[in-house]
matplotlib code that plots the C-alpha trace (Angstrom):
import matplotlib.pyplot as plt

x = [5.2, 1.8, 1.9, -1.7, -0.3, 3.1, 0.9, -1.8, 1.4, 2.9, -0.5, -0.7, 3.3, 2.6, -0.9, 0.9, 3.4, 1.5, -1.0, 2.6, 3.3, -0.7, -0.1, 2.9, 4.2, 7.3, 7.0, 3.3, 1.0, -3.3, -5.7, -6.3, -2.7, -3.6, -6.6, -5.3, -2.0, -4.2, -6.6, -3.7, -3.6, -5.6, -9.0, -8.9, -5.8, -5.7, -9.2, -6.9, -3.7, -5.7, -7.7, -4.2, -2.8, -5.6, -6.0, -2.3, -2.4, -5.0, -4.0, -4.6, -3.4, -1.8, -3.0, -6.2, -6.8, -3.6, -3.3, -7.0, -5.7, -4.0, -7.2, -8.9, -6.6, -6.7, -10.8, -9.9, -8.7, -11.1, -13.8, -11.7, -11.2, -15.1, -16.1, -17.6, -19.0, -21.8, -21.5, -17.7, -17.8, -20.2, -17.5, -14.8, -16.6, -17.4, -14.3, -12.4, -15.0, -13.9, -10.2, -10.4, -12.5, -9.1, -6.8, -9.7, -10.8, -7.0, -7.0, -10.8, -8.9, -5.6, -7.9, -10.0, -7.6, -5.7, -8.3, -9.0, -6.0, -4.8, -5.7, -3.7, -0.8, -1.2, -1.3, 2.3, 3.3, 2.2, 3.9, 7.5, 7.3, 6.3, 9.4, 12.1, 11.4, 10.6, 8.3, 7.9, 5.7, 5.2, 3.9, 2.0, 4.7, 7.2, 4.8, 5.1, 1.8, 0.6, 2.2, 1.8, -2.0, -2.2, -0.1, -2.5, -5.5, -4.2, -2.9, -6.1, -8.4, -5.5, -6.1, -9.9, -8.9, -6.9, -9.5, -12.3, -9.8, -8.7, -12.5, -13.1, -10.5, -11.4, -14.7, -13.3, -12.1, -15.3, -16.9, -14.2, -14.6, -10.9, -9.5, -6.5]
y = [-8.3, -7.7, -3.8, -4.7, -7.5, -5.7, -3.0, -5.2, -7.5, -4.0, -3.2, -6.2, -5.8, -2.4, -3.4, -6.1, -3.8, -1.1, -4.1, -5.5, -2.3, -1.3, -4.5, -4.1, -3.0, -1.6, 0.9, 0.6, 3.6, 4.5, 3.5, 6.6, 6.5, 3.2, 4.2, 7.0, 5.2, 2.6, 5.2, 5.2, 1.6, -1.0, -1.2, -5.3, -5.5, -3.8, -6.1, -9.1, -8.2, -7.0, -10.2, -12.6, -10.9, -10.6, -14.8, -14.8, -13.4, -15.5, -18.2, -20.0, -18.1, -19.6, -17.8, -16.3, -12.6, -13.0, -10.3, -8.9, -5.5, -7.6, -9.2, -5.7, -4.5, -7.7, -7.0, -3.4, -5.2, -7.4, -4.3, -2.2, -5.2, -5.6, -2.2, -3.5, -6.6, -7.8, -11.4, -10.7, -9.0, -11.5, -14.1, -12.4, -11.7, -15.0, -16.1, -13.8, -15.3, -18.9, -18.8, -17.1, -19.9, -22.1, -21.2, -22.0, -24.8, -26.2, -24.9, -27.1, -29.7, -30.4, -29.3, -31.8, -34.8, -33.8, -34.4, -37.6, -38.6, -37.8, -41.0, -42.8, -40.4, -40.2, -44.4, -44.4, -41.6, -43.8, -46.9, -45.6, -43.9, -47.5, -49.1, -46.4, -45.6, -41.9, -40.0, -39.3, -36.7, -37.7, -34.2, -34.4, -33.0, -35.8, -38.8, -40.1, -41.3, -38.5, -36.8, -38.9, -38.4, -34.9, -34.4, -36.9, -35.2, -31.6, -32.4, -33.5, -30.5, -28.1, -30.2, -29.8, -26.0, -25.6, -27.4, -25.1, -22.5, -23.7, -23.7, -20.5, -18.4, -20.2, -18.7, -15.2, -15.1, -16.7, -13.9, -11.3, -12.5, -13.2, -16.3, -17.9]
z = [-46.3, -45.4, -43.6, -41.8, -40.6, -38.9, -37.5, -36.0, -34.1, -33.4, -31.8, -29.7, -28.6, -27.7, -26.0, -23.7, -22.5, -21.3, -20.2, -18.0, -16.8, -15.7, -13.4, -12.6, -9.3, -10.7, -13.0, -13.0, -15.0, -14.0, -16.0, -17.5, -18.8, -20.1, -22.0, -23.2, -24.7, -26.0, -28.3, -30.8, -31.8, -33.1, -31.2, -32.6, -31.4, -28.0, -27.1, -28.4, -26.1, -22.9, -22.9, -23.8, -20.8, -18.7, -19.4, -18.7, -15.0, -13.9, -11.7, -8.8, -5.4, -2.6, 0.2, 0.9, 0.1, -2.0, -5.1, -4.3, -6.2, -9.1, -9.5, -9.5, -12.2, -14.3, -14.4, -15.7, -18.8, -19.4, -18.9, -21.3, -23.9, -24.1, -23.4, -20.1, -21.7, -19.0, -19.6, -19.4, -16.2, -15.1, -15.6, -14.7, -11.0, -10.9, -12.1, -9.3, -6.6, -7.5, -7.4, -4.0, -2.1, -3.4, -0.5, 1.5, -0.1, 0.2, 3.8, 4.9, 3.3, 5.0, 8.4, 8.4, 7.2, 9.8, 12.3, 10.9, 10.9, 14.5, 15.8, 13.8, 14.3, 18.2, 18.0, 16.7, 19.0, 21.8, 19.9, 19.6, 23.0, 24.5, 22.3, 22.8, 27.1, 26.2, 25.0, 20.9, 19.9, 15.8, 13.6, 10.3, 8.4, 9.5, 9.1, 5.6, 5.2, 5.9, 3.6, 1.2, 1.5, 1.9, -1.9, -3.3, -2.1, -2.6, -6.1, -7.1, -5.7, -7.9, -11.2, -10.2, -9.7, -12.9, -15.2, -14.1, -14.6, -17.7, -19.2, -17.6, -20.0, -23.1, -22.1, -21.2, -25.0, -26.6, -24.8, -25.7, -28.9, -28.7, -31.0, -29.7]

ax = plt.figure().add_subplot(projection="3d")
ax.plot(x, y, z, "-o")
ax.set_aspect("equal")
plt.show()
């Protein structure tokens, strides 16, 4: 067995647990706790870990303003991987920036098909209100075509989302100098 080897994955282990519990909301520890646990272990290994778990917790929120404090913290281990890398807190500020304007960008979306789209929705209220004697009021959420629009369009602005995202952490780690 190679002992380098079992200490360097002991490292990394340890390194993503504290990493867990600095983000966590549970049983969650400061950073200076976190820097100072992380002294005693591999300095490779500990840049290695931070930045796997750092890349790991980045993802595409669902609401605006969602996790603004998780984002904070996930920077603090991308600044304490690289020693406060500029080009990787350049790109991780950039990086936080972008996957905020998604619930937005989602939100602008759905708005304004929905405006172009009244028409055609307020034609087949008037339709079936015409065919059944009383009055139908039809929503977005109940008119399949809609619908079926709305997932098309959405679904492709995530995979645009997720691909920029996707690019963006394999730059994180070329930056981190981080192979994975």
């Amino acid at each position: 067995m190679d002992k380098e080897k079992i200490k360097y994955n002991s490292s990394i282990e340890k390194t993503r647990k504290l990493a867990g519990r600095f983000l966590s909301d549970d049983e969650a520890i400061t950073r200076e706790e976190l820097e100072t646990e992380l002294k005693a272990l591999d300095p490779k290994a500990v840049a290695e870990a931070l930045i796997l778990t750092a890349e790991a917790n980045l993802s595409l929120p669902q609401e605006e303003n969602e996790n603004t404090e998780r984002m904070d913290k996930i920077k603090v281990l991308v600044e304490i991987a690289t020693d406060g890398n500029p080009a990787a807190m350049g790109l991780m500020d950039e990086l936080i920036a972008f996957l905020f304007q998604y619930p937005k960008h989602k939100k602008d979306l759905l708005d304004k098909m929905k405006a172009q789209y009244q028409p055609i929705l307020d034609e087949k209220s008037q339709k079936l209100s015409e065919q059944y004697g009383t009055e139908v009021h039809l929503s977005f959420e109940n008119d399949k075509e809609f619908m079926t629009a709305a997932k098309q369009n959405l679904d492709r602005l995530e995979n645009q989302y997720q691909a920029t995202l996707t690019n963006a952490k394999a730059q994180l780690r070329d930056v981190a100098g981080v192979k994975h």
